[in-house]
Residue, then its C-alpha position, 0 to 999 in steps of 0.5 A: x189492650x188490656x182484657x177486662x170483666x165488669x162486675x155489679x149489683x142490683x136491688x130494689x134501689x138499682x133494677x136490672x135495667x138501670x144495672x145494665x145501662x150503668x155496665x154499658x157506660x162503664x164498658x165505654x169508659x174502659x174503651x175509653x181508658x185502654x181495655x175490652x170488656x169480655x163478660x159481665x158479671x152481675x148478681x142480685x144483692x141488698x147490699x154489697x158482701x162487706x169482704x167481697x163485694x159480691x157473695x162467694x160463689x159469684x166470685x169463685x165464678x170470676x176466678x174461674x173465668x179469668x184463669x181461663x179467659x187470661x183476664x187482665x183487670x176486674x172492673x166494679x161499678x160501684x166503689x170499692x172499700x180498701x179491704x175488699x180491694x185487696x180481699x178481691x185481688x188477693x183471691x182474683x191476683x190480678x188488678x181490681x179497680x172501681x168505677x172511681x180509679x177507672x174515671x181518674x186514670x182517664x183524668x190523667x191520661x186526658x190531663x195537659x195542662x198544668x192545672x189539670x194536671x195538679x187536680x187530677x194527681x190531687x184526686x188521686x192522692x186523695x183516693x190512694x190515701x186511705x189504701x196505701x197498706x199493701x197497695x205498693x207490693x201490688x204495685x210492684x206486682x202489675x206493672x202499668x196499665x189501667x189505674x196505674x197512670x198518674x200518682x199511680x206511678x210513684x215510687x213504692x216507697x211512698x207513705x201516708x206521710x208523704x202522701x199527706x205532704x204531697x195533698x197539701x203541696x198539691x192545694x198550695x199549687x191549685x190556690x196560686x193556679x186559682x188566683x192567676x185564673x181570676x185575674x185572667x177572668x177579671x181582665x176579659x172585661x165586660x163581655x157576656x160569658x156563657x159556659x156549656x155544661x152537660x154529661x160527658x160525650x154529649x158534643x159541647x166541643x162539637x158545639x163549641x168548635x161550630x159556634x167559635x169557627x175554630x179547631x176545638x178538639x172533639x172525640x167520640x170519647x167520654x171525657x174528651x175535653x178535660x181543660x176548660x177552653x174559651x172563644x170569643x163568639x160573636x152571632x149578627x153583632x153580639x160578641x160573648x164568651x163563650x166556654x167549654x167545660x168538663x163533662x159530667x158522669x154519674x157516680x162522678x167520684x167525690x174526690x174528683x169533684x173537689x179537685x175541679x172546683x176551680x175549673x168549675x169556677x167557670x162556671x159558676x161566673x158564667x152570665x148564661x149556662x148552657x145545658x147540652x142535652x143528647x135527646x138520642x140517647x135512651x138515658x137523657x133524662x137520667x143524663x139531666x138529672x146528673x148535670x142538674 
């Protein structure tokens, strides 16, 4: 299990408290991708520093921790632009990833079928485009773990050029794959169709598996379900359909929700949307807001 430190910001816009329960949601999606947190680092800033993200100082107090401490991995909350990247590991020399690297190397480690697969590799295409200067000597660096999964494994020689081939050869794959599933949505004929929706780990797979009588996978792990499932159901003598989808996060990254429109496609033909809410958890509201 790879070691890691969180780092964020807050402001006006982002109090301390919110802060906190967005670090909390990033610590479990490290657990989640493989890696302990051991610290936090947050600082008080209007904005992020446009080389380091946080001031000097506070970054100097991260090198210092991490030689230390043999700190694998820095984690940030907020996304990170391709110069303060480098610039961070350049200082740190170990791995520095965002919130949105951090969300599509779980993607690819939870990615099983095919079109998962392509969506998810598409995200990271896209993602990876715009940092590929210097990326591969660090690549070749670190060897594996947390951000290197999926497209991250391809070989050092890859370049815009080839990035770009694989972007259009990806969307080609995802319009056929997007085809066969209408037709396979078509043929279901007239039965009612109601999607679950709602924030990651809230337990739609548990509902799912509850209503259906049947064995669907269900973890206490964010991002559990990634391919959308079907079942048919039938409560007294109302037979339906009845789907799981992929759940929701804030600062879901844009590239990820591009790629999954086709999953969502589930739900956007869906007759009733069922909105799971997790009403024990002290951020629900803010949990609906994101869903909605």
């Amino acid at each position: 299990m790879e070691k890691a430190v969180l780092v964020g910001i807050f402001n006006k816009q982002q109090p301390e408290t919110v802060l906190n329960e967005h670090l909390d949601e990033l610590a479990f999606l490290a657990e989640t991708a493989g890696a302990k947190t051991y610290k936090r680092f947050i600082q008080q800033m209007d904005h992020p520093h446009s080389t380091t993200f946080v001031g000097k100082g506070k970054l100097v107090d991260i090198c210092t921790y991490i030689k230390v401490h043999d700190i694998d991995l820095v984690i940030f909350d907020e996304d990170l632009s391709p110069s303060q990247q480098r610039n961070i590991e350049k200082e740190t020399e170990i791995k520095v990833i965002d919130r949105s690297m951090l969300i599509l190397d779980i993607f690819a480690s939870r990615a099983k079928t095919a079109q998962a697969r392509t969506q998810v590799e598409l995200a990271q295409t896209q993602y990876l485009l715009p940092r590929l200067r210097g990326m591969w000597q660090h690549l070749d660096r670190q060897k594996g773990g947390i951000g290197m999964r999926g497209a991250g494994e391809k070989e050092i020689e890859t370049d815009r050029r080839i990035a770009n081939q694989r972007i259009a050869i990806l969307k080609q794959k995802l319009e056929k794959i997007d085809k066969q599933n209408a037709t396979r949505r078509k043929s279901r004929g007239e039965f009612i169709r109601v999607s679950l929706v709602g924030y990651t780990n809230v337990g739609k797979s548990t509902i799912m598996r509850l209503l259906s009588k049947t064995d669907v996978f269900a973890e206490n792990k964010l991002f559990a379900t990634l391919d959308t499932t079907v079942k048919k159901v039938v409560i007294h003598t109302t037979p339906f359909l009845l789907s799981d989808t992929v759940g929701f996060i804030r600062k879901l990254p844009h590239h990820l929700i591009e790629s999954f429109k086709s999953t969502l496609d589930e739900v956007r033909e869906a007759d009733i949307i069922l909105h799971v809410v997790d009403l024990s958890h002290k951020a629900y509201q803010y949990q609906i807001k994101t869903v909605q």
